[in-house]
N, C-alpha and C positions, 0 to 999 in steps of 0.2 A: 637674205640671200635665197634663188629660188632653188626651190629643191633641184638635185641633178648637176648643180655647177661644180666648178673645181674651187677648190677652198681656194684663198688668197695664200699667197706667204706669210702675212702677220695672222692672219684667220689658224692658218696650220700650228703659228708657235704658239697662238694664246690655248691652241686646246691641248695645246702640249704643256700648257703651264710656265711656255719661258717667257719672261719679261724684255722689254725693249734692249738691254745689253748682250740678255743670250744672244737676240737676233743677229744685233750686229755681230757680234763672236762667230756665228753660223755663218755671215753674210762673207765675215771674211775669210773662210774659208775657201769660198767657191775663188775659180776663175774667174777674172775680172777679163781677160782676155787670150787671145789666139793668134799665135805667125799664121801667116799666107805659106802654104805647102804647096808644092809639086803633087798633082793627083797619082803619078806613077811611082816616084822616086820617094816622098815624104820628106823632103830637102828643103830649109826654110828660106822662102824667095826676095822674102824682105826682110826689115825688122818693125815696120810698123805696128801696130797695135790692133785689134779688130774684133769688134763683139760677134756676139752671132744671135742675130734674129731670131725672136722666141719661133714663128710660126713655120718660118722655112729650113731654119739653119744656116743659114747667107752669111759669108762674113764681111760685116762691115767697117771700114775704116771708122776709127774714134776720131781722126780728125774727116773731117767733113769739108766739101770747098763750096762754098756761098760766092755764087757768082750775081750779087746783085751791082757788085760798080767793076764792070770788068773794065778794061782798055777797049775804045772801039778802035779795035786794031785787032784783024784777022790771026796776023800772024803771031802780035803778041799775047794773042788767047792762045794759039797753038802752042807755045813755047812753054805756059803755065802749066797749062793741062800734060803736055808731055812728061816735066818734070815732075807732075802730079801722080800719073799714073804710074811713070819710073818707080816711083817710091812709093807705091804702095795705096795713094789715095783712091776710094773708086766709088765715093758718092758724092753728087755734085748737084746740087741746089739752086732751082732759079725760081722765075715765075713770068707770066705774061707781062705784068705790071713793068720787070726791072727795064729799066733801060730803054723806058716806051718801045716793049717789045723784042729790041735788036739784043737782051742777054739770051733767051730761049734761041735765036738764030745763031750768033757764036759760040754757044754750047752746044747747041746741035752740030753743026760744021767739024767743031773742033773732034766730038766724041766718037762721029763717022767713020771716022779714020780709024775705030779701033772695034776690034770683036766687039758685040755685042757684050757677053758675058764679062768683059774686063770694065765695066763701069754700071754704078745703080745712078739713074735719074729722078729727079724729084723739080717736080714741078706744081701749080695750083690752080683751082678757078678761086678768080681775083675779081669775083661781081660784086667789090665793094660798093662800086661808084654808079651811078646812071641806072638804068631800068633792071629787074629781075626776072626778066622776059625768058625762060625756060629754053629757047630758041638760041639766042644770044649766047646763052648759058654754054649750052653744047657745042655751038660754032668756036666759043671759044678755047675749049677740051679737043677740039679737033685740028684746030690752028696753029695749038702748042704742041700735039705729035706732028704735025708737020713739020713745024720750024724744026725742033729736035730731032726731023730724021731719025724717027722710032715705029713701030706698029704696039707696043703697049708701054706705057709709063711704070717704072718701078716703085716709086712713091707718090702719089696724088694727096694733098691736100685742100680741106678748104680754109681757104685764105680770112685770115683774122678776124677768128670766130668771136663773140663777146664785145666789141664795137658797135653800140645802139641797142646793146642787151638782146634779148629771147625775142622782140620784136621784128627785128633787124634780120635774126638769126631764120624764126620761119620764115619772111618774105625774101631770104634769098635762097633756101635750100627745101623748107618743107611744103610749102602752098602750093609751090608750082612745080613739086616732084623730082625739081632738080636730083634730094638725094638718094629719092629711088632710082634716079636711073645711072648715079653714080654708084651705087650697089650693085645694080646689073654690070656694068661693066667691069667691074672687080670679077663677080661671080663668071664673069665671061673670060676674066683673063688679062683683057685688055689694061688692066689696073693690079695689080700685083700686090701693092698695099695700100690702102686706105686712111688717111688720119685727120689732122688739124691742126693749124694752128691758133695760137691763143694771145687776145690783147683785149683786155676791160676787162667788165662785166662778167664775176665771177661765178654767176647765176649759170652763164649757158656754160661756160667750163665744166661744173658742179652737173648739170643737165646732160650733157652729151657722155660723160664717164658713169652716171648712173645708168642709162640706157646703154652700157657694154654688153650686155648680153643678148640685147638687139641688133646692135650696130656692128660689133665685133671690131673694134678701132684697131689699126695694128699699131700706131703712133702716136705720138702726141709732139708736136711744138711747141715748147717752150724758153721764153726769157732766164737765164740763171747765169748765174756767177755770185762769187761770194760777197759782194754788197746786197744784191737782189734776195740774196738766202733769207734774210728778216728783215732789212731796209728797204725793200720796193718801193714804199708809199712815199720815199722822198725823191721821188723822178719828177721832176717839173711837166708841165705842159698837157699831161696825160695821166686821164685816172686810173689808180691802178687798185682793185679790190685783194689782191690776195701774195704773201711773200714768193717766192720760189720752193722755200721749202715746203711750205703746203703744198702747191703745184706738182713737184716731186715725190713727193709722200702719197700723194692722193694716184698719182699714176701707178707708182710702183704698187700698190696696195688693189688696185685694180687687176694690174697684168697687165699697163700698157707700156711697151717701152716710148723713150724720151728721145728728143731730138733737142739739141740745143743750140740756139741762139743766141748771140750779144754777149757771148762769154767775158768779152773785155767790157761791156757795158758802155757799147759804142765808142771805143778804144781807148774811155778815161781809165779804166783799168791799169793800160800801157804804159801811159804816163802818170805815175803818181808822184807824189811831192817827193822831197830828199827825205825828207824825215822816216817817211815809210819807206823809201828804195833802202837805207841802211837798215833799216831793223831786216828787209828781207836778204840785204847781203852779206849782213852777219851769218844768218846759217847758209846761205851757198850763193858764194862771191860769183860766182861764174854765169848766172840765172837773168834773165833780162825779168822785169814783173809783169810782160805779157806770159811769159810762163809758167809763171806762179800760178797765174790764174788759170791756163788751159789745164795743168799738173790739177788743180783744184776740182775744179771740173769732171774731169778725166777719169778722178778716185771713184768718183758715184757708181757702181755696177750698172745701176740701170738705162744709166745713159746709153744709147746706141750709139749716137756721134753727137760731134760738136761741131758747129760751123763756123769758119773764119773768112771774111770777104777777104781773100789775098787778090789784088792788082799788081802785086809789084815783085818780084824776084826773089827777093831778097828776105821778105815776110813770109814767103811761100817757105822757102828752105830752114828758115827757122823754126816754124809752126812743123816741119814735117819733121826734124832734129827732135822738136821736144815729144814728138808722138813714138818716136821710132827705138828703142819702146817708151810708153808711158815710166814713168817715175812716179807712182800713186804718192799722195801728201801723207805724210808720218802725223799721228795726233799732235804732235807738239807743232808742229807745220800749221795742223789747220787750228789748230789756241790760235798763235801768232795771226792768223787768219780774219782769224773770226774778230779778236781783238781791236785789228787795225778796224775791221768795217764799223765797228762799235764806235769807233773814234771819228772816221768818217761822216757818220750819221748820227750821232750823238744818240746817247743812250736811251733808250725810246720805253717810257711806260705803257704799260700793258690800256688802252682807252676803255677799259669797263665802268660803267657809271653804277655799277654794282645794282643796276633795277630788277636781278635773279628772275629775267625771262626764262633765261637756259635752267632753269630747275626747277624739281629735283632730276637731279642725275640719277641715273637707274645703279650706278655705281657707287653712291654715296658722295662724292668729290664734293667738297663746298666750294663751287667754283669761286664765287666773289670774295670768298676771303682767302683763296689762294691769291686771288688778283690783287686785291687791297693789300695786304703785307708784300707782295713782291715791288709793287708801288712806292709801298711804303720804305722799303730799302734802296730805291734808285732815289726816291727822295733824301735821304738818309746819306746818302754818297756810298754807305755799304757796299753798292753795287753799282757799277762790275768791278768784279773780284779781279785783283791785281795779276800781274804772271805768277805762277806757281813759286818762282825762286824768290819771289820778294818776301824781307824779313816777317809783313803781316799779312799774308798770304791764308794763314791755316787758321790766324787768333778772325780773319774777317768772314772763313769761310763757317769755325765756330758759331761765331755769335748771328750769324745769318740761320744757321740752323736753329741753335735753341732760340731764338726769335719766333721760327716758324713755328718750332712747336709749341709751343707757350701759345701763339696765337691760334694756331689750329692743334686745339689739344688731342680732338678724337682723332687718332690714327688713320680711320676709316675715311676720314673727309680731306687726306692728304692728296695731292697729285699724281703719286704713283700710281692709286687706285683706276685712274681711268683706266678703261678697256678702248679708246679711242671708237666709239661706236658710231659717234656722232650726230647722236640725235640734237645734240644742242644746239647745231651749226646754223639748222634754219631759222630758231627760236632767238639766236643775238642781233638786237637791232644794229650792234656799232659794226658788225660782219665780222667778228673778233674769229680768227681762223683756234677756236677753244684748246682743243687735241696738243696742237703743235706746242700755245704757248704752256700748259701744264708742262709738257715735254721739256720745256728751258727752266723749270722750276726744278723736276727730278734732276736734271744733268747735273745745277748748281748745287744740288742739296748730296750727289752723290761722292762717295768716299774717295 
């Protein structure tokens, strides 16, 4: 860390001595969120949900509206967004790419119509495709405050950062000064918040959040929902280096708040089989399982918002019912949670080939044989540990422990010991995200 910054939030507890559970305990403390007020009266105007922006203080709706498949129909964009801003919605997400263009023109049209201040816009340069002609670049950052009938964007990102790696990443934004001059216009004004978003190549992810103290990101976009949380790497079609929960750990531990995407996981979320719709209407009959998962979502403090492509009526009112206010998930919610995705994506051992690049740890951890015995219990069937209420519940979480310990006798070389520093991260050849999975060793091993 360089001299002069502000500590992190986990940076502040470890020098205070508290461990990963204090935090959480701390974490849940704060406010997770804020009603929309009346500036004069202090009279709450909706019941929506709404963080507030580390840098400004803005408050932003948790539900977010992603306008990438809108209706090409003028007015039935107007009708969405009306019922949008009625209740409470006021950040709205497009980009030049959606809709070969015509979503940044019906977002813009529709959001015209209303004070400026009554909605935050979010838009991107989308120079995934064809040249990175710096020229181009900017015609196209100017094209999209036109359509949007704006003079400054509220949120700017670049568009899917980590596709074709660090390569890819400087020839579209560092060679040809693109993101100098999308820094100047932030410092200008014109650009309000600055971020990215993120798909691949978890190299320029990793890259772009170290250089925070240059870049000063105020966002991050990212893919999450609770399959993605540890199962990411079973997405078909597309490489994916890193789970969500690292993605989210690594933001929040930086200072960057989260925008979230794909919460339903491109809406197989919505539709889950019977087998999982009863175990989720056991605890609350009345809950469709698209909102399980916005509810899951939603819990995280650091999320700013969440985004749902609503097209249709009827998914709009639902999504704003379940926001209005949030229902944070109860731990026994997210067990159940976490559970089903487990069952989803089948119980995944840790891929360490135990070659101990990552060591030594400066903290002692034996990493590979924390990994080998947790291996060794998914092999085992040990693992995962059944619901809490089952009869061998405590006799499976026993002999998982004294297993461990027996196997890693030194105390010292346990998983708790990490200090998540991360030096390891660069040193594993299989990209093993380290930090997080010792993380899922302490949770199991905890009382």
């Amino acid at each position: 860390m360089k001299e002069g910054t502000n500590l992190s939030r986990r940076d502040f507890l470890r020098r205070l001595g508290l461990g990963a559970g204090s935090a959480m305990a701390m974490m849940a403390l704060e406010p997770l969120s804020v009603f929309a007020r009346d500036k004069e009266t202090g009279a709450v105007t909706n019941r929506m949900t709404y963080r507030v922006q580390h840098g400004t203080g803005e408050q932003i709706s948790l539900l977010g509206f992603g306008m990438m498949r809108l209706p090409d129909d003028q007015e039935k964009v107007n009708r969405l967004v009306d019922y949008a801003i009625e209740h409470g919605v006021n950040y709205f997400d497009t980009a030049p790419v959606y809709m070969r263009g015509q979503s940044e023109v019906l977002t813009g049209n529709a959001l015209a119509r209303y004070p400026r201040e009554k909605f935050h816009v979010a838009t991107k340069m989308s120079n995934m495709w064809g040249g990175t002609d710096v020229e181009s670049a900017k015609q196209m950052y100017y094209t999209s405050m036109k359509k949007l009938r704006v003079d400054y964007i509220d949120y700017y990102l670049l568009h899917s950062i980590g596709g074709g790696g660090m390569e890819s990443f400087n020839r579209r934004f560092i060679d040809n000064g693109l993101l100098d001059f999308l820094l100047a216009e932030r410092k200008a004004g014109r650009i309000r918040h600055l971020g990215f978003s993120y798909h691949g190549d978890v190299r320029v992810f990793d890259w772009l959040l170290g250089y925070q103290d240059d870049y000063h990101w105020d966002f991050c976009q990212i893919q999450m929902n609770y399959l993605d949380w540890r199962h990411a790497s079973i997405r078909g079609g597309r490489r994916v280096d890193a789970d969500a929960e690292y993605l989210y750990d690594k933001c929040q531990k930086t200072g960057v708040q989260c925008v979230i995407m794909e919460p339903l996981r491109g809406g197989a979320l919505g539709k889950v089989s019977s087998d999982v719709a009863k175990q989720l209407q056991a605890l609350r009959p009345d809950d469709s399982a698209a909102r399980w998962a916005f509810r899951w979502v939603g819990s995280y403090p650091n999320v700013l918002t969440a985004l749902s492509g609503m097209n249709k009526m009827e998914h709009l009112v639902d999504n704003v019912e379940t926001f209005s206010p949030l229902d944070p998930c109860t731990e026994a919610e997210n067990t159940l949670l976490e559970k089903i995705a487990d069952k989803m994506a089948g119980v995944p051992t840790i891929p360490c080939t135990t070659c101990a690049y990552c060591m030594p740890c400066p903290y002692g951890v034996d990493i590979p044989g924390n990994f080998a015995y947790y291996n060794e219990a998914v092999k085992d069937k040990l693992l995962p540990l059944p619901e809490r209420t089952a009869a061998d519940y405590a006799s499976r979480k026993q002999q998982f422990a004294e297993g461990y310990h027996k196997a890693l006798a030194d105390p010292k070389t346990w998983a708790h010991s990490c200090q998540d520093c991360e030096e390891c991260l660069s040193k594993c050849p299989q990209l093993i995200r380290i930090p997080n999975q010792l993380a899922r060793i302490v949770k199991t091993l905890r009382k």
